[in-house]
N, C-alpha and C positions, 0 to 999 in steps of 0.2 A: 831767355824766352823772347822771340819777335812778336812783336807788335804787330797786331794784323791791320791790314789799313782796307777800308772802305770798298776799294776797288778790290781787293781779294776775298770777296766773300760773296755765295750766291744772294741775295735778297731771298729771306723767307718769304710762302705765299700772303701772312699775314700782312706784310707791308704793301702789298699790291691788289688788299683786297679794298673795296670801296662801294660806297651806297650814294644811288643819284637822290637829286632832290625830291622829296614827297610830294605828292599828290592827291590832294583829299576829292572823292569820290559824293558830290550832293546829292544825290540819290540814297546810297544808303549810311554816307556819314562816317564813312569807312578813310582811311588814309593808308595810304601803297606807296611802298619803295621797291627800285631794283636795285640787289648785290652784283655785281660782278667783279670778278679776278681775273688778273691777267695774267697769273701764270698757270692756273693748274683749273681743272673742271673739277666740279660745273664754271664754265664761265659767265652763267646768267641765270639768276633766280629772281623771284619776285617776292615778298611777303607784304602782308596788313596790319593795320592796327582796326582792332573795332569801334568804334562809339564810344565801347565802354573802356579804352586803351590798352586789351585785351592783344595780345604779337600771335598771328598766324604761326605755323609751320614754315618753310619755305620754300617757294614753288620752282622747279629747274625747267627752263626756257631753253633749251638745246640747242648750242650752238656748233659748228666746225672748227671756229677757230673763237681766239680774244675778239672781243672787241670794248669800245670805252664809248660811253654815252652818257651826257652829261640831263639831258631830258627828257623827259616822256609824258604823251596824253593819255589820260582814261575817262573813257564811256560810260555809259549803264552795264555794256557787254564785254570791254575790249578795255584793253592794256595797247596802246599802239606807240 
């Protein structure tokens, strides 16, 4: 039986998936993170926690290709 070494094997998408730092929202009390992956889509999603620590759905941010972002601001309105 061979031994599989590291470099022969694709990375599943769970190893490539990853959450930026949270954001808590003083308006309504709410805390936001973005998922994204970088191998397979959705490459960007967003979800919440509420007040009451309560975990949103997750929202898919459409992208064309990967990208990697390590931070992000939120508004009253916006996720930017």
């Amino acid at each position: 039986m061979a031994k599989i070494r590291s470099a022969d094997r694709r990375p599943s998408s769970a190893e490539f998936h990853h959450d930026s730092l949270p954001e808590a929202q003083p308006v309504s009390g709410g805390l936001f993170s973005l998922s994204y992956d970088d191998v397979q889509r959705p490459y960007l999603k967003y979800f919440r926690f509420s007040p009451e620590r309560v975990r949103s759905d997750e929202v898919e941010i459409p992208l064309a290709e990967p990208t990697m972002m390590h931070d992000f601001a939120i508004t009253e309105k916006y996720l930017v």
